[in-house]
C-alpha positions as CSV (number, residue, x, y, z in Angstrom):
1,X,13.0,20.8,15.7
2,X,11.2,17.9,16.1
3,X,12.5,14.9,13.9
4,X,12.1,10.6,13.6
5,X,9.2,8.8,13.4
6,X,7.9,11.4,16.0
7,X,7.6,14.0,13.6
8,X,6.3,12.2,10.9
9,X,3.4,10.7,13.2
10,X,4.7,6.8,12.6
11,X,5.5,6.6,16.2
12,X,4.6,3.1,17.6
13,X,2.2,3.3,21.2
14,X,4.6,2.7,23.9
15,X,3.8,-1.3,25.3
16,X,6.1,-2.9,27.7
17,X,7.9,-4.5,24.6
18,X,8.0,-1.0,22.4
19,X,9.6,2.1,23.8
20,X,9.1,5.5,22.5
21,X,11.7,7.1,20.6
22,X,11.8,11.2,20.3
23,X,14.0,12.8,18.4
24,X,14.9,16.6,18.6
25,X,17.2,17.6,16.2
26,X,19.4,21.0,16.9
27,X,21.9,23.3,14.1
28,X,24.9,24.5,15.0
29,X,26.1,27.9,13.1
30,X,29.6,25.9,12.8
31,X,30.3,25.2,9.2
32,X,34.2,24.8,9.6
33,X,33.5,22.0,12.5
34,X,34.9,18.8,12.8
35,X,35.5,14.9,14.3
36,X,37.2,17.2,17.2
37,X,34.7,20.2,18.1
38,X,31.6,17.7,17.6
39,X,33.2,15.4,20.2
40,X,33.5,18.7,22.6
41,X,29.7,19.4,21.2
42,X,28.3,16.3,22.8
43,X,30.5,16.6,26.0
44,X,28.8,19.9,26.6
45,X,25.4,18.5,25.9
46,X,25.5,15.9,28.1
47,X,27.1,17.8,30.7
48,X,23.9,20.0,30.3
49,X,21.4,17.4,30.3
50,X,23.0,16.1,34.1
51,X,22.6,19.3,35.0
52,X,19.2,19.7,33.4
53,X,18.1,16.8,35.3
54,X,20.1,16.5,38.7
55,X,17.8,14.1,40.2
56,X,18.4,11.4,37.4
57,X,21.5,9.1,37.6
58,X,24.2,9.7,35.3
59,X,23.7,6.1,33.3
60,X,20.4,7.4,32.4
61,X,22.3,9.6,30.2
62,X,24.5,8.1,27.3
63,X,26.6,9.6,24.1
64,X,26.0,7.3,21.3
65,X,27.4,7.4,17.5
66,X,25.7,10.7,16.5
67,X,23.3,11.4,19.3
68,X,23.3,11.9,22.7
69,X,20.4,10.2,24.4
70,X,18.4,10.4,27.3
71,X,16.4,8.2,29.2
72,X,13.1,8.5,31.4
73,X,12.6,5.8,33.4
74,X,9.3,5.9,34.6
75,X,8.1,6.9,31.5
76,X,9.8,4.7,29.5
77,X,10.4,7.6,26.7
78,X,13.7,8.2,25.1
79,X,15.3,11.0,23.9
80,X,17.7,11.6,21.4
81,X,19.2,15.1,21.0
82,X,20.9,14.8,17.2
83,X,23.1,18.0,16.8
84,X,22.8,18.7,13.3
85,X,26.2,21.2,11.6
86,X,24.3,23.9,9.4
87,X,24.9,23.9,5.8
88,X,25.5,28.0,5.1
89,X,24.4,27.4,1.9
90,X,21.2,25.1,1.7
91,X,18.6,26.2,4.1
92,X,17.4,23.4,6.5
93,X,20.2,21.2,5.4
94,X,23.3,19.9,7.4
95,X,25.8,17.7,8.4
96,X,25.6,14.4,11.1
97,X,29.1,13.1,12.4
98,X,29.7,9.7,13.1
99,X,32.0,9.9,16.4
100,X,33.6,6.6,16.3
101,X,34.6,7.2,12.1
102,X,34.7,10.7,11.9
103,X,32.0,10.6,8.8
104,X,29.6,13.3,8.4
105,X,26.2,12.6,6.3
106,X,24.2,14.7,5.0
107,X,21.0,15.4,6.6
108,X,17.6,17.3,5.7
109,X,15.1,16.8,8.5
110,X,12.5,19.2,7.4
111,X,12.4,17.6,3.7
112,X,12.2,13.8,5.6
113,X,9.0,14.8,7.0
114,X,7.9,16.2,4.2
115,X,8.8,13.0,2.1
116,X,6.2,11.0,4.3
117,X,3.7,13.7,4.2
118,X,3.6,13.5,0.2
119,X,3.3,9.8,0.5
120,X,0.3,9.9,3.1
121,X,-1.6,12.7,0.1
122,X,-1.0,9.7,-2.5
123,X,-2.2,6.6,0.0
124,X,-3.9,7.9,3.9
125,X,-2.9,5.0,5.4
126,X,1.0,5.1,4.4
127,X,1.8,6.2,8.3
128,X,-0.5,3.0,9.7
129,X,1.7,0.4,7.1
130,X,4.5,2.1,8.1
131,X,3.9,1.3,11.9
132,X,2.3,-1.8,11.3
133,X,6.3,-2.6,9.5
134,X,8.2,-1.5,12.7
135,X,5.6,-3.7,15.1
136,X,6.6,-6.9,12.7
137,X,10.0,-6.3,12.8
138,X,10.2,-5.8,16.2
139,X,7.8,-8.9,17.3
140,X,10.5,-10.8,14.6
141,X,13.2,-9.5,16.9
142,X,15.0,-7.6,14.1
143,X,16.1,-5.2,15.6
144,X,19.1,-4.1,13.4
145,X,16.2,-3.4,10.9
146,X,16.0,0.4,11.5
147,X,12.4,2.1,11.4
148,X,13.7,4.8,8.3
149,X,14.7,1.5,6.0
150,X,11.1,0.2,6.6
151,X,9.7,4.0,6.2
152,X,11.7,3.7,2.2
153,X,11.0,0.1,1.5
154,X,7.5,0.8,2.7
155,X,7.6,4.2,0.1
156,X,9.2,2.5,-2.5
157,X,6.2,-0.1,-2.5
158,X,3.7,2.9,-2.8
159,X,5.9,4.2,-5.9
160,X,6.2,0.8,-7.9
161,X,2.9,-0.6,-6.9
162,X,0.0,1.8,-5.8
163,X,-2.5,2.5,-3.6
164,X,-5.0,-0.1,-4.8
165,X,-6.4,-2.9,-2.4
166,X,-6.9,-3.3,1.3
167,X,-4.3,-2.2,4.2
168,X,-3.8,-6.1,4.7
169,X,-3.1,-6.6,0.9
170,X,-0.5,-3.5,1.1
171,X,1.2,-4.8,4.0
172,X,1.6,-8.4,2.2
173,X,3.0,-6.7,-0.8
174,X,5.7,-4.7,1.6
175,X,6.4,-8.6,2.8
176,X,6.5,-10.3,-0.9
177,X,8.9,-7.4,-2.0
178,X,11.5,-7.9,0.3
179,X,10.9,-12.3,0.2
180,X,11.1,-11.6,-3.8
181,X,13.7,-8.6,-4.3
182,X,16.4,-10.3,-1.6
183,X,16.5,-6.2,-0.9
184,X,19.3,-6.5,-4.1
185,X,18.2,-3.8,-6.1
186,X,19.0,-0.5,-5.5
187,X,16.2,1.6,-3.9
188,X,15.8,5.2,-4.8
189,X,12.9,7.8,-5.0
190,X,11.8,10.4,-7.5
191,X,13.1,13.1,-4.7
192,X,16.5,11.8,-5.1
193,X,19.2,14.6,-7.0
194,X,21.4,13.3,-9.2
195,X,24.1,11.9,-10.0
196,X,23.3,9.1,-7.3
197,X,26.4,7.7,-5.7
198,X,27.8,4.1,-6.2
199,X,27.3,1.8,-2.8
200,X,28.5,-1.9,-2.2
201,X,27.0,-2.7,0.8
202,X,24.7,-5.9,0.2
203,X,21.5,-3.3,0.8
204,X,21.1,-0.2,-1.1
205,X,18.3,2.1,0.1
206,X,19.1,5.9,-0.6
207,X,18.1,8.6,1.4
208,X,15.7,10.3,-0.9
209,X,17.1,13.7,0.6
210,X,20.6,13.2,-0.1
211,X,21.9,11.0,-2.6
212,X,25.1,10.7,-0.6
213,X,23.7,8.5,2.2
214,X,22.7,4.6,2.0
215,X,20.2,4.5,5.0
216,X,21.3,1.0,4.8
217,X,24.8,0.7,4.9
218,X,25.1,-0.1,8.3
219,X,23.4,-3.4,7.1
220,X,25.6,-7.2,6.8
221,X,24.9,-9.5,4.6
222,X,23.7,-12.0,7.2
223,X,21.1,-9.2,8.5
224,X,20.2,-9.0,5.1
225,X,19.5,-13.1,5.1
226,X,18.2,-13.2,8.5
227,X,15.3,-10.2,7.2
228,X,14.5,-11.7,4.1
229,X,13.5,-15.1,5.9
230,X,11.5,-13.6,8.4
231,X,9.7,-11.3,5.8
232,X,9.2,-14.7,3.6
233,X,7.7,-17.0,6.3
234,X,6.0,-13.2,7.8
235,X,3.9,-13.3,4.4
236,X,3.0,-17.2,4.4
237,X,1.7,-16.2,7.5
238,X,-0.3,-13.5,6.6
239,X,-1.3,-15.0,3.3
240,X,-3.0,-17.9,5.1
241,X,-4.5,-15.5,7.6
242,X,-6.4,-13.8,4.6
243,X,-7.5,-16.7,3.0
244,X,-8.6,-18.6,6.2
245,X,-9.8,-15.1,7.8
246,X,-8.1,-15.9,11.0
247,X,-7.5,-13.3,13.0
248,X,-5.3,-15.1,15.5
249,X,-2.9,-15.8,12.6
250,X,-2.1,-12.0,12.4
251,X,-1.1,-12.2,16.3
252,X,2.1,-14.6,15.0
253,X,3.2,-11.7,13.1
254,X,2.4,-8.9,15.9
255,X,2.0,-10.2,19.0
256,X,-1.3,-11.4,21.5
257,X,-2.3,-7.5,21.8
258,X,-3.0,-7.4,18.4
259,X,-6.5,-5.7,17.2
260,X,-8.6,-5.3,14.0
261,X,-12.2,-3.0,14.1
262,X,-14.3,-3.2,11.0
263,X,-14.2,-0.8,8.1
């Protein structure tokens, strides 16, 4: 199935500086497999995928932590083949194995879409704030700042704060959290089962289909410095845009190709 910002339609337009990213997640009827067989797994699926493709060179094809991914050249698109271990006993969920740990995560694609199709019914322009987060961070050059943790933080804003006021204001207040919270308080969603578990990495965000997972544990504590700076000076910025209505002010925060249209 399809999965990532794909799925959930907060994709960013391929530009020479932004890729696009697909995602196609696959289950495997496996539930007694392990650090070993998933290893064999994603041998055998890039095996397949040279022979799939026998006129593309074999470093367009690479096995990373949980995914094996696949480059198109031309194109510029990427895709990520995510096998996915079935859970027998919760339909749709699953397991993802970290090959260099051995960790598996739980994982509920179907219910990630769905999370960002619920926030969309409560504010219709969720999706655009969502992308315009992932064009900020990645004219800011963030690029350990992964597209889910700005999906939640983004979510997490809609929760707390509402729908109320203009996309520009929304965006701001996605800014101003993360300048004000220092991304220190734990974030969690009304999806979220409980018990929730205990984390002590320096950023918290919890996977509001599994309670088990810190989307943001991969984060340091000088990742978490470095974002909060750029989100603090991003929202001077964008502050002094609105009041001075300049549009060439937004263009600091996303680059020269950026475009506004009236309402």
């Amino acid at each position: 199935m399809k999965a990532g910002s794909f799925a959930k339609h907060t994709i960013l337009r391929k530009t020479a500086n932004d890729p696009v990213d697909v995602d196609v997640v696959f289950y495997i009827a496996e539930p007694d497999a392990n650090h070993d067989t998933l290893q064999e797994l994603n041998d055998a699926i890039f095996e397949l995928l040279v022979a799939q493709y026998p006129t593309k060179a074999v470093e367009d094809f690479e096995i990373q932590r949980r995914t094996a991914k696949v480059v198109f050249v031309k194109s510029g698109l990427t895709v990520e083949v995510v096998p996915v271990i079935e859970n027998p006993d919760r339909a749709g969920y699953g397991w993802q194995f970290d090959l260099e740990t051995g960790a598996k995560v739980e994982t509920y694609p179907a219910g990630q879409i769905k999370f960002v199709r619920d926030r969309k019914s409560v504010d219709p322009h969720f999706r655009t704030l969502v992308r315009m987060g992932k064009r900020w961070r990645n004219h800011a050059e963030l690029t350990f700042f992964k597209s889910f943790q700005i999906e939640l933080i983004m979510a997490y804003v809609l929760d707390t704060q509402g729908s109320d006021g203009s996309i520009d204001q929304r965006f701001r207040n996605f800014l101003l959290y993360i300048a004000q919270s220092g991304l220190k308080e734990t974030i969690s969603f009304p999806e979220n089962s409980q018990p929730i578990a205990s984390f002590t990495g320096p950023v918290v965000i919890v996977d509001p289909v599994c309670s088990w997972n810190n989307v943001a544990a991969r984060l340091t504590e000088e990742e978490r410095l470095e974002i909060i700076a750029a989100a603090t000076e991003a929202w001077e910025t964008a502050n002094f845009a609105t009041v001075e209505d300049d549009h060439d002010l937004w263009k600091e925060l996303f680059g020269p190709r950026f475009k506004t249209e009236a309402a």
